[in-house]
C-alpha positions as a printed NumPy array, in Angstrom:
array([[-42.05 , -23.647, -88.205],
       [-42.37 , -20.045, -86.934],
       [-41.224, -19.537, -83.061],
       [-45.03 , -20.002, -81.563],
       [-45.5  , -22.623, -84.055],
       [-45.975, -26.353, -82.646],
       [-47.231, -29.725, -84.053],
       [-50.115, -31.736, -83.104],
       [-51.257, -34.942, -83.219],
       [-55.576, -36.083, -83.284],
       [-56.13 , -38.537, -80.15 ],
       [-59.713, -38.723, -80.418],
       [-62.811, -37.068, -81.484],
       [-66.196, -36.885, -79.459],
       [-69.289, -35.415, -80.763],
       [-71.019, -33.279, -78.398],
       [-74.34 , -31.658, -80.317],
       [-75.823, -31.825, -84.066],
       [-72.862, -30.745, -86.198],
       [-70.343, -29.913, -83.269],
       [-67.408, -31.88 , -82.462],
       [-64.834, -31.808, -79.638],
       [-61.634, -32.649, -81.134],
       [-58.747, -33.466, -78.571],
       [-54.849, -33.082, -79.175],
       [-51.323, -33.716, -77.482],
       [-47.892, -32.024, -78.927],
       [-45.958, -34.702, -80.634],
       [-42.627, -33.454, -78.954],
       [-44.196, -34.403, -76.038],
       [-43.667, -31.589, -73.783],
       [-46.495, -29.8  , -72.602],
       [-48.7  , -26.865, -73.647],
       [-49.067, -23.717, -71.735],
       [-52.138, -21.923, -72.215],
       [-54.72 , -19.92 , -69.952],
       [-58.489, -20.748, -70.039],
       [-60.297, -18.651, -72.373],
       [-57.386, -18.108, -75.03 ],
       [-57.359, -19.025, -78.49 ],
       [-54.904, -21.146, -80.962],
       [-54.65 , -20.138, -84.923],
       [-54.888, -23.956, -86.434],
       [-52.944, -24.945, -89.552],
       [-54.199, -27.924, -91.681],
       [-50.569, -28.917, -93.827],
       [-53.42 , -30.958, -96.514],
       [-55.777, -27.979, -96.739],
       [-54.894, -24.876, -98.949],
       [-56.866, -22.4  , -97.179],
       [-54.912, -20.243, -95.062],
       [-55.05 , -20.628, -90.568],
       [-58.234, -20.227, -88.561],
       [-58.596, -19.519, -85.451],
       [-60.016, -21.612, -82.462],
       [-61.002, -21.363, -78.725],
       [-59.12 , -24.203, -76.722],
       [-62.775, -25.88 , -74.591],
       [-60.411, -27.656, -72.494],
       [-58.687, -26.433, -69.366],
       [-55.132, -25.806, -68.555],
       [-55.015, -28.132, -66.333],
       [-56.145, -31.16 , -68.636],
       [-54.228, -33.658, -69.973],
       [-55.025, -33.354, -73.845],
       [-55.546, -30.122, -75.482],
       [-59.032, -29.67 , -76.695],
       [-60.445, -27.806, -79.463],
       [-64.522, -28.276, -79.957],
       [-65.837, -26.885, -83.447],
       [-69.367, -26.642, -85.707],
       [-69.104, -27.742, -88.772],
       [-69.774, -24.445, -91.04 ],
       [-67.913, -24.393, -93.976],
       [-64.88 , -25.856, -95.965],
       [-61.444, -25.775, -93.016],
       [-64.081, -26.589, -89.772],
       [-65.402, -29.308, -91.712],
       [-61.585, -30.473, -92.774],
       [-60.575, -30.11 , -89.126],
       [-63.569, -32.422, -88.436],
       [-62.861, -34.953, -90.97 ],
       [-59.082, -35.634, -90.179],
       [-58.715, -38.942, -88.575],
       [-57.321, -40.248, -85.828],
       [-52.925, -39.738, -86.246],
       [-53.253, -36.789, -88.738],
       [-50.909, -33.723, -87.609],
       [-51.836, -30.466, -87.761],
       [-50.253, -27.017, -86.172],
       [-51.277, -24.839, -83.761],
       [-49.704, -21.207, -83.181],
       [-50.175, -19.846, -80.312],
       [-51.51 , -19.285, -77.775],
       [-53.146, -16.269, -77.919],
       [-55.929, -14.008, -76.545],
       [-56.255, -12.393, -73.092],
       [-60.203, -13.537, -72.678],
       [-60.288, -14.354, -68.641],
       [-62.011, -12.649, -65.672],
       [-59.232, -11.171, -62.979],
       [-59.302, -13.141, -60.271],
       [-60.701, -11.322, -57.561],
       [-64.114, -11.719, -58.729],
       [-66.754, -13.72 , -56.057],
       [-69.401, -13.604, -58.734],
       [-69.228, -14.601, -62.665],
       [-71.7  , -14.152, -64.385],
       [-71.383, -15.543, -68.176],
       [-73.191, -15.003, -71.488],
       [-72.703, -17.555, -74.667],
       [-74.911, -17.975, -77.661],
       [-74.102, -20.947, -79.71 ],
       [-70.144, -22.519, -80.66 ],
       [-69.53 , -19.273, -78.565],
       [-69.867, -21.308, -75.539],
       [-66.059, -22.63 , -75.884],
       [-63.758, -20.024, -73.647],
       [-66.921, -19.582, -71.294],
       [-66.645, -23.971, -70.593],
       [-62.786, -23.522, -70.373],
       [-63.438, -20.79 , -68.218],
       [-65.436, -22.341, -66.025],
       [-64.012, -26.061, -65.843],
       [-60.54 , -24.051, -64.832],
       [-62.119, -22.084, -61.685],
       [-64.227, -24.901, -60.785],
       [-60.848, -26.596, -59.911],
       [-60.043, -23.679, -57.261],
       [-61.045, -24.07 , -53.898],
       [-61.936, -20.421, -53.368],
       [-63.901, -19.922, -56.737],
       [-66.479, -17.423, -57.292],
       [-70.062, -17.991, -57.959],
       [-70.629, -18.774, -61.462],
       [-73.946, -18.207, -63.56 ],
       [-74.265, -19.029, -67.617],
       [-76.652, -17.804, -69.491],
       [-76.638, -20.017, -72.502],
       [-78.624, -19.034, -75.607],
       [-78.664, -22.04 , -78.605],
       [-81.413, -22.706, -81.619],
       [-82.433, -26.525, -79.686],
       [-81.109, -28.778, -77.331],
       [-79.655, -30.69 , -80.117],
       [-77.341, -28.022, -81.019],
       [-76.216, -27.258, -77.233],
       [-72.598, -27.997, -76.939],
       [-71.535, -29.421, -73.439],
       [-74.899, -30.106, -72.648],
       [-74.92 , -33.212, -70.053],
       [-71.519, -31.563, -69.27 ],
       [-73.36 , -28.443, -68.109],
       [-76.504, -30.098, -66.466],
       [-74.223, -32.295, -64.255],
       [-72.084, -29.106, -62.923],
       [-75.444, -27.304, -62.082],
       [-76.654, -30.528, -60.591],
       [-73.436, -31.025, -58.703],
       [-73.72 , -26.849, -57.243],
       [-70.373, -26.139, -59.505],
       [-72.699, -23.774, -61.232],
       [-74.681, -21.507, -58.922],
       [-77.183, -21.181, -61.79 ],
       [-77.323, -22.482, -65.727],
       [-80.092, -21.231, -67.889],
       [-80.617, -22.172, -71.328],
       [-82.281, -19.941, -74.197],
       [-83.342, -21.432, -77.182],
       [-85.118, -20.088, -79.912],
       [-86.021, -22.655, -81.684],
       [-87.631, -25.05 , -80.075],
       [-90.347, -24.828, -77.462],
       [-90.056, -27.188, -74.767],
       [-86.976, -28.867, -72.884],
       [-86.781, -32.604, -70.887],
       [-85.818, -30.365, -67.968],
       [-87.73 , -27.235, -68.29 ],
       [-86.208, -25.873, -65.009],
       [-83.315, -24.731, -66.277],
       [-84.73 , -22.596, -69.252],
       [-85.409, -18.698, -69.304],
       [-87.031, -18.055, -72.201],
       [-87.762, -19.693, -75.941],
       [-86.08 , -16.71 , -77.3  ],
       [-83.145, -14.955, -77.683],
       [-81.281, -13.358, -74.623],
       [-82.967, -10.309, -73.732],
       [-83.028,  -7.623, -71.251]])
């Protein structure tokens, strides 16, 4: 294995919307992984033939398994789904440099979709400071049924860890808690 090149093992698997699935890892030398919210790791399936692809870590540095949340679309997401529980993979990295400075006292955050990953690393990493800025999300998905994080998201807005959350789905045309939703359309001016 390259330099930036480190082994994996699958702990568990949670499913968080229609066709998305949170997948969570630990390194099998047992030492720990660095990373900062909102960066990226290049995953390599030994079994599959098709070359890397790359994937936001949706966990937070400061958590104790390294997680990785994807949609099934296509042949490698849908192998990196299906392993089971044991199977090894690599990761190499991490990369990216995807994270607001910190002097910021608001945030204010747009996602559309699987896109939502750094964002929720992002924001389960400041939420942890006790000085952290005022966070909104703008959060644009098809339906509620494909809305990663979802109860994850209403519980920090219920909780004031998110100054605001607004969903925008276009799609679908009503929502169990229409409070929180902007428009049944795409994000707009």
């Amino acid at each position: 294995m390259a330099n930036n090149e480190r082994e994996f093992i699958l702990i568990s698997k949670k499913d968080e919307a229609e066709n998305i699935v949170s997948l969570f890892f630990e390194p099998t030398d047992e030492l720990s992984f660095d990373f900062t919210a909102g960066q990226y790791v290049s995953v390599i399936i030994p079994s599959v033939s098709s070359p890397s692809k790359c994937y936001t870590i949706s966990s937070a540095p400061k958590e104790k398994l390294v997680c990785l949340t994807v949609k099934r679309q296509g042949i490698f997401s849908s192998a990196l789904i299906d392993l089971k529980i044991g199977n090894k993979l690599v990761f190499e990295g991490p990369y990216g440099r995807f994270y607001p400075e910190e002097n910021f006292d608001d945030l204010v955050f747009i996602a559309a979709g699987i896109g939502i990953t750094p964002f929720f690393s992002i924001i389960k990493d400041r939420l942890g400071s006790d000085a952290g800025p005022r966070i909104t999300l703008l959060y644009s998905s098809k339906t509620v049924s494909e809305t990663a994080f979802f109860n994850e998201l209403n519980k920090l807005a219920e909780n004031k860890k998110l100054d605001k959350l607004v969903y925008f789905l276009t799609q679908e045309n009503h929502l169990p808690e229409p409070g929180r939703v902007g428009e049944y359309s795409r994000i707009n001016k």
